[in-house]
SERO-4910 file (N, C-alpha, C, O; in steps of 0.05 Angstrom, whole numbers):
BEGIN
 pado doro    nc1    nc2    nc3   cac1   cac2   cac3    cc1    cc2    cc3    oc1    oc2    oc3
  Unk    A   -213    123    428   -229    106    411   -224    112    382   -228     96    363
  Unk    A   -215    133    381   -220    146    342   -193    128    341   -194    113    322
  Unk    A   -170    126    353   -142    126    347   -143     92    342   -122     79    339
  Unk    A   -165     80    341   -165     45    336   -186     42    322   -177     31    302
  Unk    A   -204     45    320   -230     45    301   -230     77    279   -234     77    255
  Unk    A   -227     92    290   -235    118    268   -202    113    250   -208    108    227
  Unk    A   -173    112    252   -147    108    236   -168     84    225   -186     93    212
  Unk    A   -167     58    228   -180     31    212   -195     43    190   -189     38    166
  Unk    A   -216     60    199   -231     66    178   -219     86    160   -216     79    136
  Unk    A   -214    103    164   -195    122    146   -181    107    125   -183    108    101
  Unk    A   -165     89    142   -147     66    118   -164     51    103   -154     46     82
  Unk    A   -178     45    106   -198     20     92   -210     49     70   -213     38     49
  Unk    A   -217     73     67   -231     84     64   -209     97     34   -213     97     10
  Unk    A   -191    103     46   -159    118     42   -152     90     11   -148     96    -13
  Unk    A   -151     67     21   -149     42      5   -162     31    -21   -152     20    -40
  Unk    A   -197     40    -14   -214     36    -27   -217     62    -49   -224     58    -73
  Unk    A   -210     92    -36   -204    108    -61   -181    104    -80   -185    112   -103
  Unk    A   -151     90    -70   -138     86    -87   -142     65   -107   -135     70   -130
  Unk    A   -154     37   -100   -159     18   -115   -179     34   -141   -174     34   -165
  Unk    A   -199     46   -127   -216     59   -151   -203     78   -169   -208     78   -193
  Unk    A   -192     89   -160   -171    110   -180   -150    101   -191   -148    109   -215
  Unk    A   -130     86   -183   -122     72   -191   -130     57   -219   -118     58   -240
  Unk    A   -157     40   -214   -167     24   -237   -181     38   -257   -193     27   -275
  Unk    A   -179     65   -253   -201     80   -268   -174     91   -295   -179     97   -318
  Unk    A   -152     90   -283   -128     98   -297   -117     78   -308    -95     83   -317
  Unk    A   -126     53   -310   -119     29   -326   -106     24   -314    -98      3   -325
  Unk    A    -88     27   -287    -63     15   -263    -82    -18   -268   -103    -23   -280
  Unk    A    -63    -35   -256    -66    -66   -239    -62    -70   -218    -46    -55   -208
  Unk    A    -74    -88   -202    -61    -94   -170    -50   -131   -176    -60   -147   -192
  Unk    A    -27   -135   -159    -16   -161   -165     -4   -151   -134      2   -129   -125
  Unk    A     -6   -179   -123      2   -187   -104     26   -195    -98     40   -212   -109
  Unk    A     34   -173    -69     73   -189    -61     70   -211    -43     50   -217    -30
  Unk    A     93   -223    -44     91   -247    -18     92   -228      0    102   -206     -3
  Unk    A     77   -245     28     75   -238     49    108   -222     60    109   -198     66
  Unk    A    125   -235     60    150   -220     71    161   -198     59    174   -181     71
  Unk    A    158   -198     37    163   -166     24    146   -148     30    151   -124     34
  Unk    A    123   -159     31    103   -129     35    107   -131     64     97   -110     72
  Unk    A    115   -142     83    117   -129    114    143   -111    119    149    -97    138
  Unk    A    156   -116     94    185   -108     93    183    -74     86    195    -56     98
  Unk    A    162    -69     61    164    -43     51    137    -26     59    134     -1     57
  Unk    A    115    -46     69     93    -33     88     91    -12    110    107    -18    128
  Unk    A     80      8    115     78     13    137     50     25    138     38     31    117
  Unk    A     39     30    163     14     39    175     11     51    189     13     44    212
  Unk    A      3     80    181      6    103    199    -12    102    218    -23    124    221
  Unk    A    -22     82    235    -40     79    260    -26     97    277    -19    120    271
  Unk    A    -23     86    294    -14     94    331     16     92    325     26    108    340
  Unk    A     37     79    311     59     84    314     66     84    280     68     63    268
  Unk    A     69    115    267     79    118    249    121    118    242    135    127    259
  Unk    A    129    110    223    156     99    212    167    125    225    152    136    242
  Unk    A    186    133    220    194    169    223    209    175    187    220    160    170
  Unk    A    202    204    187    201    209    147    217    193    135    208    181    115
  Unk    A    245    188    144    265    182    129    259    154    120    267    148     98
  Unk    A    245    137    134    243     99    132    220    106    115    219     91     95
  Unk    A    197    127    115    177    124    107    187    132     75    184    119     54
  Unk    A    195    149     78    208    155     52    223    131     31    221    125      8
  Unk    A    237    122     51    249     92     37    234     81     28    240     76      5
  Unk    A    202     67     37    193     54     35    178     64     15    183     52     -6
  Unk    A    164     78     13    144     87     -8    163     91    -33    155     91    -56
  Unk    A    190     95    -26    212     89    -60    212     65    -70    214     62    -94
  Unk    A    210     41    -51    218     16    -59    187      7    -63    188    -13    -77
  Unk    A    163     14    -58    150      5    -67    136     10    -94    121     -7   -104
  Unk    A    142     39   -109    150     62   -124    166     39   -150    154     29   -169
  Unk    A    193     35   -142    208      9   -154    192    -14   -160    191    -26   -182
  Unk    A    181    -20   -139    170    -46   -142    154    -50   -167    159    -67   -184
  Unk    A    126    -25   -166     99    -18   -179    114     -3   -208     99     13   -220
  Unk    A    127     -6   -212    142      5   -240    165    -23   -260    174    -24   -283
  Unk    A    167    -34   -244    178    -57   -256    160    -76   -268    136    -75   -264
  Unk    A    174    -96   -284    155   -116   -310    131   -126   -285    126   -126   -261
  Unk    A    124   -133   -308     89   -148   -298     91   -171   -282    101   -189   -296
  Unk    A     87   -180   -258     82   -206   -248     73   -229   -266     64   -225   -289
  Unk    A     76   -252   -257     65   -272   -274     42   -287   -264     26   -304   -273
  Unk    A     46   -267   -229     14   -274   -212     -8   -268   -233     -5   -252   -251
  Unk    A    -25   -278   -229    -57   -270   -227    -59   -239   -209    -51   -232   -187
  Unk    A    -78   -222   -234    -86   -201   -227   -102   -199   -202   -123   -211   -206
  Unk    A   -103   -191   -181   -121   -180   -161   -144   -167   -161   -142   -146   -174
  Unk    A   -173   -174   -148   -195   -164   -157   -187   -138   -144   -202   -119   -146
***
């Protein structure tokens, strides 16, 4: 039961401290299209990446969050 409901909550929990800290440090959130973020996402539920992809991924999104400003609309 924890490994479907208690991981959900962690993440939602895990999410909501970064948004706050995050915004407290003057960061922004701007939105990727759907296919890039499934591309560099992952979710350590029940089947986590293994280091090396995870590693990749948290670089490219690293890249991503360091490059010029979107022209989206800011995210609440």
């Amino acid at each position: 039961m924890d490994a479907i409901i208690g991981s959900a909550k962690r993440r939602g929990a895990r999410r909501a401290n970064m948004r706050v800290c995050m915004g407290y440090k003057g960061y922004h959130r701007y939105g990727l299209p759907k296919q890039i973020w499934e591309q560099i996402n992952f979710d350590e539920g029940n089947s986590s990446p293994t280091e090396s992809d995870r590693q990749k991924m948290l670089m490219q999104q690293a890249k991503i969050a360091s490059g010029p400003k979107p022209a989206n609309p800011e995210l609440n």
